[in-house]
Backbone as CSV, one residue per row, in Angstrom:
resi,resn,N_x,N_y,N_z,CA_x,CA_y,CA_z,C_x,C_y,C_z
1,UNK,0.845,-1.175,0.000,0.000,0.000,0.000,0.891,1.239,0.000
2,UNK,0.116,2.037,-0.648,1.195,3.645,-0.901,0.360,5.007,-0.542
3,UNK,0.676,5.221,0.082,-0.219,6.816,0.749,0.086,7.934,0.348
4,UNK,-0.202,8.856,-0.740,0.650,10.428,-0.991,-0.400,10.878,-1.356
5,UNK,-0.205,12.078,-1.175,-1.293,13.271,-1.602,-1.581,13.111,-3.108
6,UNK,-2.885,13.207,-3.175,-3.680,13.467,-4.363,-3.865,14.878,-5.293
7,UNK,-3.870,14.654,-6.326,-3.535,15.907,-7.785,-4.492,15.486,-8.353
8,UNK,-4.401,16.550,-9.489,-5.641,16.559,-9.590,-5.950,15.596,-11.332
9,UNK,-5.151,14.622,-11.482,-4.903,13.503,-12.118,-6.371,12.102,-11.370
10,UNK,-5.813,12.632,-10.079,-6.850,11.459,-8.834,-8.493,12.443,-8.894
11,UNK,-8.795,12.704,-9.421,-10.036,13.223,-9.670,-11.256,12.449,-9.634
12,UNK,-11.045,11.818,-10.761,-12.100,10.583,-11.163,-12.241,9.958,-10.046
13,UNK,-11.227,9.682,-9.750,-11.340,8.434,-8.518,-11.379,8.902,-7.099
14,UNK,-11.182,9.903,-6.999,-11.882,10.794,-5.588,-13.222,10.963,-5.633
15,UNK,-13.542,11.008,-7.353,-15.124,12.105,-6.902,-15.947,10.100,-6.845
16,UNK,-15.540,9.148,-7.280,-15.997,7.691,-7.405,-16.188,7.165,-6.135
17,UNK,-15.199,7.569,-5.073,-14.845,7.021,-3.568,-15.931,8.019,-2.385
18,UNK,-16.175,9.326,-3.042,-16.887,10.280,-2.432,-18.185,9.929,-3.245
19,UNK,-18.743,9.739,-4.300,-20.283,9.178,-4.837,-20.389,8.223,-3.643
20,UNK,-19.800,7.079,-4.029,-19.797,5.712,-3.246,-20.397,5.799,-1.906
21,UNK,-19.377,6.326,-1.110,-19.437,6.677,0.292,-20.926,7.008,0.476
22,UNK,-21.722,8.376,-0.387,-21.988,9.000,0.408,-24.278,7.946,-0.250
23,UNK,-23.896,6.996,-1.018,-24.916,6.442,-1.306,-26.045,6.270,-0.408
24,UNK,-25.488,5.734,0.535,-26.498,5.300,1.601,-26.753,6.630,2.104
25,UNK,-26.363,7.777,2.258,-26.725,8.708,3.092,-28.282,9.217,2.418
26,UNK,-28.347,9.396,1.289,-29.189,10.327,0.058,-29.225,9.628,-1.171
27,UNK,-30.297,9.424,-1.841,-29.997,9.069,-3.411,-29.396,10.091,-4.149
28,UNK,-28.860,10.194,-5.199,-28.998,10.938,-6.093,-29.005,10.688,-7.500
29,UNK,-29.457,11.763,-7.920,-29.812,11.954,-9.442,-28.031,11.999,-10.513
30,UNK,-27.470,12.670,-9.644,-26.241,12.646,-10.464,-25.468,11.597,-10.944
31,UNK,-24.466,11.350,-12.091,-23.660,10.600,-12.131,-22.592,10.252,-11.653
32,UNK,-21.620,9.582,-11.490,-20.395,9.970,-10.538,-19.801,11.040,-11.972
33,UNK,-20.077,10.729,-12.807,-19.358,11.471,-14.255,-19.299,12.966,-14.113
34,UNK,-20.367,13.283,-13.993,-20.922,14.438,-13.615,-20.317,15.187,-12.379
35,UNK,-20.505,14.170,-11.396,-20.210,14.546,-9.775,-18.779,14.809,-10.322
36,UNK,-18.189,14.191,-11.167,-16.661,14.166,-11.616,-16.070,15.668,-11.478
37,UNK,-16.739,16.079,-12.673,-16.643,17.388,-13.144,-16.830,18.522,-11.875
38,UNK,-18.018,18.406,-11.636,-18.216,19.509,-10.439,-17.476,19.065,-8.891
39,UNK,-16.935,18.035,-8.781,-15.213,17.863,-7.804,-14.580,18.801,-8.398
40,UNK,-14.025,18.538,-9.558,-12.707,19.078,-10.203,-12.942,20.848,-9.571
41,UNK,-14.568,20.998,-10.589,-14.186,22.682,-9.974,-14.239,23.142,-8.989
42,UNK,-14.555,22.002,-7.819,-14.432,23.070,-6.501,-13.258,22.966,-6.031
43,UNK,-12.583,21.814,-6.258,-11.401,21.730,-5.820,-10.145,22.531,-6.249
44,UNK,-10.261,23.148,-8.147,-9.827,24.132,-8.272,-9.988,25.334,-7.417
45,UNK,-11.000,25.552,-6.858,-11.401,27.051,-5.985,-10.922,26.630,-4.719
46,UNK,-10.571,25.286,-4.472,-10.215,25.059,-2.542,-9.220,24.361,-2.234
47,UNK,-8.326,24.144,-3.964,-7.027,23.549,-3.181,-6.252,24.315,-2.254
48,UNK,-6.295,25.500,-2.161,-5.144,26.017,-1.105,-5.942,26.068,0.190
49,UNK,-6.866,25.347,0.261,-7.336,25.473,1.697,-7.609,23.327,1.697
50,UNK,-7.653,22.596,1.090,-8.237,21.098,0.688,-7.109,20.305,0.492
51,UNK,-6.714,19.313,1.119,-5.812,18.354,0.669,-6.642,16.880,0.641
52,UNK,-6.193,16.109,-0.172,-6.486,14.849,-0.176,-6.100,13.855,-0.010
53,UNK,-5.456,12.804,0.533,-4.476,11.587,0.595,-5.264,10.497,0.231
54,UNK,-4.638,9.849,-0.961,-5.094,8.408,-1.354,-3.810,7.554,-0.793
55,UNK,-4.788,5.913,-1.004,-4.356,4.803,-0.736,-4.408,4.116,-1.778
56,UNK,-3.376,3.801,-2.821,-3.067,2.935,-3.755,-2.258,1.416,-3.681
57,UNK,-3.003,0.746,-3.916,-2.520,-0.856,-3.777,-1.903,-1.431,-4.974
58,UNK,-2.325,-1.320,-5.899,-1.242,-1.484,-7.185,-1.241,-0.110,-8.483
59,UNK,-0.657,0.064,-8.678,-0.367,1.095,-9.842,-0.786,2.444,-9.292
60,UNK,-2.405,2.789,-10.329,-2.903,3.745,-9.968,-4.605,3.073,-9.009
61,UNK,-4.956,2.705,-8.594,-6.071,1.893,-8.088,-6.166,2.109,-6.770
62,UNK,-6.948,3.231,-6.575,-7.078,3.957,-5.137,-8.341,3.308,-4.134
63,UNK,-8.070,2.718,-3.363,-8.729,1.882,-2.442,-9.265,3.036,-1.441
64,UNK,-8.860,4.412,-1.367,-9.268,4.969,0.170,-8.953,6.108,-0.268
65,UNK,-9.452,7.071,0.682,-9.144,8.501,0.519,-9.116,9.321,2.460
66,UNK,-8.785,10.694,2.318,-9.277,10.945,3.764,-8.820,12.630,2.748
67,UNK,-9.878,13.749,3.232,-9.401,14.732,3.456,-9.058,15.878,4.328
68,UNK,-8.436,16.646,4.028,-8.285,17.424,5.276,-8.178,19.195,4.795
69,UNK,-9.062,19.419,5.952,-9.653,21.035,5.953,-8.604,22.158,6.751
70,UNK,-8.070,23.097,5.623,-7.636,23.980,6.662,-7.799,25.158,7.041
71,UNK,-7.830,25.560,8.200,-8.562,26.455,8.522,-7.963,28.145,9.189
72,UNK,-7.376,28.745,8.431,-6.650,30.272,9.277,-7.875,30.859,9.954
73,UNK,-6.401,31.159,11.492,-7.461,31.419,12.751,-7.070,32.425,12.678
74,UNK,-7.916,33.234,13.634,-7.911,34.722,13.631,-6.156,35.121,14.373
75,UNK,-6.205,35.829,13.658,-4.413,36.265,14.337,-4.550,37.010,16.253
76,UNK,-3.193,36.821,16.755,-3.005,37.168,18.110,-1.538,37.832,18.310
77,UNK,-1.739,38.738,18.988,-0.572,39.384,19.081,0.814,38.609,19.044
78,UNK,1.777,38.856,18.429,2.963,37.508,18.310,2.604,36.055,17.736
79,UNK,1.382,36.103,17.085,1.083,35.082,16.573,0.004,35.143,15.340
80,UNK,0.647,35.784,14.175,-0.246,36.446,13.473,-0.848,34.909,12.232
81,UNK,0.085,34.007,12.183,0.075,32.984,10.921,-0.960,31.642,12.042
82,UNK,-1.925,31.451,12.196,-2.665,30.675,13.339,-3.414,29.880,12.129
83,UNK,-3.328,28.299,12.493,-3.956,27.557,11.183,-4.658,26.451,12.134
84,UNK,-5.824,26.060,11.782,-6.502,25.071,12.311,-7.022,23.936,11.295
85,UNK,-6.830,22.332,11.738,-7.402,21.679,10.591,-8.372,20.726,11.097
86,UNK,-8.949,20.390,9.787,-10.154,19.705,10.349,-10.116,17.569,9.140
87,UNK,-9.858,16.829,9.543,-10.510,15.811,8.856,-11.775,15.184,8.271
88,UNK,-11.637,15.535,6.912,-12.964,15.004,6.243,-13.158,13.838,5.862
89,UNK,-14.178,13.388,5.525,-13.950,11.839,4.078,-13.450,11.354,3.722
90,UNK,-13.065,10.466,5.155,-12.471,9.444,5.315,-13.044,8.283,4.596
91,UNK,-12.743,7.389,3.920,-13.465,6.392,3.254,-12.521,5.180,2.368
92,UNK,-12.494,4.044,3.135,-12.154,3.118,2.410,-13.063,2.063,2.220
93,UNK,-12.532,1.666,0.661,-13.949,0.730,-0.204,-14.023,-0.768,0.762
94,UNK,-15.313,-0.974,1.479,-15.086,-2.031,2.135,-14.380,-3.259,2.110
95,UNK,-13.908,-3.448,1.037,-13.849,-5.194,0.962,-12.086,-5.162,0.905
96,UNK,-11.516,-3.763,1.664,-10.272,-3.411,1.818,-10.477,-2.767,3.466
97,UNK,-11.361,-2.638,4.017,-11.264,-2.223,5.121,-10.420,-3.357,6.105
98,UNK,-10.054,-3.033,7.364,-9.393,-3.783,8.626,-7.966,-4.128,8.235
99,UNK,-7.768,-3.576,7.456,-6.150,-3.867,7.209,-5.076,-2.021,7.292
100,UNK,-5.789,-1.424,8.020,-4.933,-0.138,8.389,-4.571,0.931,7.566
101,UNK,-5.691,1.060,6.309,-5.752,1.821,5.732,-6.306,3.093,5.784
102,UNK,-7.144,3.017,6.303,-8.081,4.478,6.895,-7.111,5.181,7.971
103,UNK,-6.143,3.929,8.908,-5.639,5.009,9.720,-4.438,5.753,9.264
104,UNK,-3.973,4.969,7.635,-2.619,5.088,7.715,-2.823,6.609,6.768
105,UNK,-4.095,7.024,6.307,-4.572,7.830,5.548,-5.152,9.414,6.746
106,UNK,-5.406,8.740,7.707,-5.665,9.704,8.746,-4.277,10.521,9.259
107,UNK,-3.567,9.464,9.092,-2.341,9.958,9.763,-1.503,10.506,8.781
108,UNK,-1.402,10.430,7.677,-0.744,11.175,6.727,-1.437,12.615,6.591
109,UNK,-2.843,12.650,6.568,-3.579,14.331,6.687,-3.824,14.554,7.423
110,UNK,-3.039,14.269,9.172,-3.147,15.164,10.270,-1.466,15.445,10.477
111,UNK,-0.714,14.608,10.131,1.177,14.768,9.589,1.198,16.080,9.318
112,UNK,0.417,16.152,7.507,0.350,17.336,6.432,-0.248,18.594,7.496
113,UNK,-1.236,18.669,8.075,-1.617,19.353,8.606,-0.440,20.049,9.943
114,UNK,0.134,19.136,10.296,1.329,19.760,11.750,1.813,19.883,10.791
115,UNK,2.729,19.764,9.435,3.774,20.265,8.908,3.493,21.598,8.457
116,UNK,2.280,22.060,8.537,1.716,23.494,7.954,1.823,24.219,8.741
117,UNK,1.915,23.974,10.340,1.414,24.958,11.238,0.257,24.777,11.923
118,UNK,-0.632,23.915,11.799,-1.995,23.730,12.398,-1.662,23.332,13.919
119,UNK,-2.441,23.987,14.541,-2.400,24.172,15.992,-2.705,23.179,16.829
120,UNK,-3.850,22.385,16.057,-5.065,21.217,16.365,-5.611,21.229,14.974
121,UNK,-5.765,19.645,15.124,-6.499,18.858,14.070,-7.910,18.122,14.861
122,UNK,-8.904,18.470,14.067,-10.402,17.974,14.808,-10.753,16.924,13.581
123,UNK,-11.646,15.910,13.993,-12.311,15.294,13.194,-13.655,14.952,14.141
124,UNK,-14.591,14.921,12.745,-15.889,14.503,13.516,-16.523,13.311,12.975
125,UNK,-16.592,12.272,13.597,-16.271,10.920,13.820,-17.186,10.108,13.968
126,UNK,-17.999,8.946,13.028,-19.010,8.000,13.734,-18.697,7.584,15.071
127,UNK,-19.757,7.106,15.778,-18.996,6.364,17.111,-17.940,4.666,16.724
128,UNK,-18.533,4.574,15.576,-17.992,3.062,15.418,-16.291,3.947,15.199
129,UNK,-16.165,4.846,14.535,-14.691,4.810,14.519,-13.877,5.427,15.583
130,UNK,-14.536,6.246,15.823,-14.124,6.823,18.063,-12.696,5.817,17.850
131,UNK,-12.637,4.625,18.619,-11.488,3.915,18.935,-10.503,3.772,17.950
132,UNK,-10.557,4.262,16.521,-9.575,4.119,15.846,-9.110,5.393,15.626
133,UNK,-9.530,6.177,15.681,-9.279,7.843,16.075,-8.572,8.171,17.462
134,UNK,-8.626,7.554,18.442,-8.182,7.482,20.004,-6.897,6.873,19.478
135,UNK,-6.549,5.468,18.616,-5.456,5.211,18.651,-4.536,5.717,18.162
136,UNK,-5.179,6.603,17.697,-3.776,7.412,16.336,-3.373,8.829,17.436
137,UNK,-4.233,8.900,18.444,-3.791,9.704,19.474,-4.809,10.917,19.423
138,UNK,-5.766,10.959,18.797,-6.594,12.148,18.613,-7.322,11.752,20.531
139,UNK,-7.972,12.866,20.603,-8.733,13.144,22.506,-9.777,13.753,21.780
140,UNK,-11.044,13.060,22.983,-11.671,13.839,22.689,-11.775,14.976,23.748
141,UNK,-12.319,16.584,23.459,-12.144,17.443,24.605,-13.859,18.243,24.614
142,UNK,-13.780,18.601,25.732,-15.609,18.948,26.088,-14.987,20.215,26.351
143,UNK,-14.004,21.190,25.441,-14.311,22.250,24.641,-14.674,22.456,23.333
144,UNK,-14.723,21.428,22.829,-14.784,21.740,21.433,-16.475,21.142,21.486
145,UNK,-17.489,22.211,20.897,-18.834,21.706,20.623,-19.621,22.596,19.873
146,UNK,-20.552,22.314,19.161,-20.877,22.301,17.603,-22.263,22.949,17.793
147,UNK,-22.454,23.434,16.847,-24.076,23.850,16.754,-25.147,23.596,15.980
148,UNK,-25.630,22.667,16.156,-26.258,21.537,14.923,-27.262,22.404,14.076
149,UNK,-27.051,22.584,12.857,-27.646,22.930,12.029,-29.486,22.302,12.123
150,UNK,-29.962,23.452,11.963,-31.864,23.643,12.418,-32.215,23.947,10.901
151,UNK,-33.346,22.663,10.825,-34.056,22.969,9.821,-35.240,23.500,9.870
């Protein structure tokens, strides 16, 4: 298995791993073809804030993805460059899961993230994955809490 950041070559197969994933949540009408295209352009507008890390098992054949959000914090006296990151979409194709791919993908875009400057890295987490998030050393802390979007 090979873990490096994703370009924008890994397109297809990001926006395929992100359709996939997100099936069960919502149907949709779109294609992944489609979904293809409208990845590409947001990701043109958010690579300098969006990274992606794939998991390739032979050649080009991306089994997993995880991304990661970054976030400039408001500046503080003597500390004007303040970066915060966040982990997104995480997702490896099941019938590759339990063999340490999701974490080894977590841990490469919270790495990328301390090599930037990020202060703290957050992710927000099913409970089923809680314990694999604890092992890579993430805490959870009862400062950090959210404001659930009201429909």
């Amino acid at each position: 298995m090979r873990i490096s950041q994703a370009d924008t070559d890994d397109i297809g197969n990001l926006a395929r791993l992100l359709w996939r994933d997100t099936l069960h949540e919502e149907p949709t009408r779109q294609s992944v073809d489609a979904f293809a295209v409208d990845l590409a352009q947001w990701w043109a507008a958010h690579h300098h804030t969006h990274a992606a890390f794939v998991a390739r098992l032979r050649g080009t054949e991306i089994v997993g993805m995880a991304w990661v959000a970054l976030l400039p914090r408001v500046p503080r006296p003597g500390a004007t460059s303040r970066l915060s990151a966040d982990i997104q979409s995480v997702f490896v194709i099941p019938e590759h899961r339990g063999q340490g791919i999701g974490s080894a993908l977590v841990q490469a875009a919270a790495e990328h993230a301390t090599r930037l400057g990020s202060l703290r890295t957050t992710v927000n987490s099913s409970r089923r994955a809680v314990p694999v998030y604890e092992r890579l050393g993430f805490e959870s802390s009862r400062q950090l809490l959210q404001w659930p979007a009201r429909q």
